[in-house]
N, C-alpha and C positions, 0 to 999 in steps of 0.2 A: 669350225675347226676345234679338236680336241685341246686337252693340256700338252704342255710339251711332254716328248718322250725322249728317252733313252734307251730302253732296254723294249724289241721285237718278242716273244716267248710265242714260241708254238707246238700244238700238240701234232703230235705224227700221223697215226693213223685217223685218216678220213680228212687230213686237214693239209700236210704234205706226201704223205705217204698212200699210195691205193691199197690200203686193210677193209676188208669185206668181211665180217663175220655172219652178218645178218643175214643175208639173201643165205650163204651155205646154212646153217645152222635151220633156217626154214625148213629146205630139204631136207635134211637128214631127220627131222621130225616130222615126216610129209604125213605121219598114221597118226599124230597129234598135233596138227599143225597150228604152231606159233603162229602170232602175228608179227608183224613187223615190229611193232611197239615193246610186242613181249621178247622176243629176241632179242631185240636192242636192250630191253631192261636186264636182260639174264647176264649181258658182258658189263650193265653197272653194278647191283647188288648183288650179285649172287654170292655167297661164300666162300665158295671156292675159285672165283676168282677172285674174291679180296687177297685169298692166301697165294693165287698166282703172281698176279701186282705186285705183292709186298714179298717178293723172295721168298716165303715161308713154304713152299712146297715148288716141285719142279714142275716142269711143263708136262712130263710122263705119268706123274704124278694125280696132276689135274686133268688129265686128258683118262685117267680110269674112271676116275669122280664124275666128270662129265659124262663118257659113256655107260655110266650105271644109274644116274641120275635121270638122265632124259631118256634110258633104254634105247639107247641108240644099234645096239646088236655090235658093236663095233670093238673091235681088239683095242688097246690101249696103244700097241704101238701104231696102229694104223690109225688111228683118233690124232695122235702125235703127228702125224705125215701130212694131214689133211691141216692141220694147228699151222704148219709151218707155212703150208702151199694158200694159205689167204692170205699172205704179205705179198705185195705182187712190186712192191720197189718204189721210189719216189715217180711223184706224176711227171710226165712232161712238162718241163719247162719251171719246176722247181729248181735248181740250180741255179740258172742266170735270174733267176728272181729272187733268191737268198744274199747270190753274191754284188746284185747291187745292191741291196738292202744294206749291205753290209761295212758299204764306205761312207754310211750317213748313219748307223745305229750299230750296238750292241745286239747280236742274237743269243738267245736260247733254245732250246727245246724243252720242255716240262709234259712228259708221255707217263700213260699208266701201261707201263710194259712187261716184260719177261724174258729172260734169257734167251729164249728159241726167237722167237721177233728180234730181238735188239742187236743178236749176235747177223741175223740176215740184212737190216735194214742198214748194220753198218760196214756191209760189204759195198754199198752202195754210196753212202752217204758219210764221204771221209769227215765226222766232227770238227777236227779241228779246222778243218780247211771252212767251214763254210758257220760255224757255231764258236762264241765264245765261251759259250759255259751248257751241258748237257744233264738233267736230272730225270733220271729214270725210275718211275715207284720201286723197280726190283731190287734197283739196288741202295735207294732208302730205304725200303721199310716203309714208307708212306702212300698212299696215293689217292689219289683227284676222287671228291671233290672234298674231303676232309681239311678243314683249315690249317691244319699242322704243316701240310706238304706249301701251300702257300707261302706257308711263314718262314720256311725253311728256304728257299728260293728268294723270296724278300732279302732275306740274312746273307744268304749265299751273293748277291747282285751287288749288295750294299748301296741299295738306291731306293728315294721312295715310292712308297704304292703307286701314288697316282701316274709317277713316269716309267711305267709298266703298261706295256700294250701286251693281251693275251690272246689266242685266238687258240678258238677247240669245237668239234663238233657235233658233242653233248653238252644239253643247254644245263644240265645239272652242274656242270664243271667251269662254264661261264658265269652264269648265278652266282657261284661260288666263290670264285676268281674276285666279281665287284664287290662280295660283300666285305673283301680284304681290302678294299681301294682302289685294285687295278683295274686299267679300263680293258674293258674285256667284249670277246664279239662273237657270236657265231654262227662258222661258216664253215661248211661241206666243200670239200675240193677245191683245186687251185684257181678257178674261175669265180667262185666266191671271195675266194680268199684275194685274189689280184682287185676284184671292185671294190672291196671295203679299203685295200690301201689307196687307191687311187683316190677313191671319195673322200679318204682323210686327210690327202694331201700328201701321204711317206713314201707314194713312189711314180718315175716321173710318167705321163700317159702313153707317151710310146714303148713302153714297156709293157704297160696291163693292156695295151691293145696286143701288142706280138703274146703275151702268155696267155691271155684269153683264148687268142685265134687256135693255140695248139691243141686243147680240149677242144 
């Protein structure tokens, strides 16, 4: 058994949310094709999505950058179409696993987002109903795995590190996460995500069995 906790924090995409950038993103550079790894790295460093993340440029914006970048052959608005259509909505069985979570702990969310994402994801995902407190890099100015955004969240919960359970499905933003004190895990989709709470003890087992079953 961990330290006690208080405060749940979860990242969205790949962790409650079905965001796929990787496998598309392949495709479209099928005449230079990425690999999995390198894909995956291009939605963590790359520059312009730092400036995505952090508000500093729009999603229309970044969706030129991208398709001149990777030569993709693609209009900018239609770059933007295909941006929006790999949010595919929270997984199954997200919900009734938030909202029991939610009568024993504090949640968050702490996502490296963007206006076109965030404005989709919360057609789905009424905040307040299911979250106490929501930090989105777009609209800090910060985001994952930079310590700042941590500390910010910290500040914002008014609780300490250690009673912070994080969960996200780049191991860069996990690492990160512990090097602030939070206990931190990572886990790819809701079927990860439901074994680690069960194995910790934060949720009860007939539950990670019904949300398991649903994947």
């Amino acid at each position: 058994m961990t330290q006690a906790v208080e405060v749940l924090v979860f990242d969205l995409g790949g962790v409650l949310v079905d965001w796929n950038g990787v496998d598309p993103l392949i495709e479209l550079t099928a005449l230079n094709r990425l690999s999995r790894e390198a894909a995956r790295q291009f939605w963590m460093h790359t520059p312009w999505v730092a400036e995505l993340d952090s508000g500093r440029c729009t999603p229309e914006q970044f969706a030129t950058a991208m398709t001149e970048e990777l030569e993709l052959g693609l209009s900018a608005s239609e770059m933007t179409r295909l941006l929006g259509e790999w949010v595919q909505g929270p997984y199954p069985g997200v919900k009734p696993l938030l909202q029991q979570l939610k009568a024993r702990y504090r949640l968050a969310v702490l996502s490296n987002n963007n206006a076109l994402h965030w404005e989709k994801i919360g057609r789905d995902m009424v905040w307040d109903e299911l979250f106490d407190a929501t930090f989105a890099s777009h609209l800090l100015g910060l985001r994952k795995p930079d310590a700042a955004i941590y500390q910010h969240v910290q500040q914002q919960l008014a609780v300490s590190p250690s009673h912070i359970v994080f969960f996200d499905d780049n191991i860069e933003c996990v690492e990160a996460a512990r090097r602030v004190g939070w206990q931190a895990f990572h886990t790819k989709g809701i079927a990860e995500l439901t074994q680690v709470l069960h194995r910790q003890g934060w949720l009860a087992p007939d539950l990670a069995d019904t949300t398991a079953a649903v994947r």
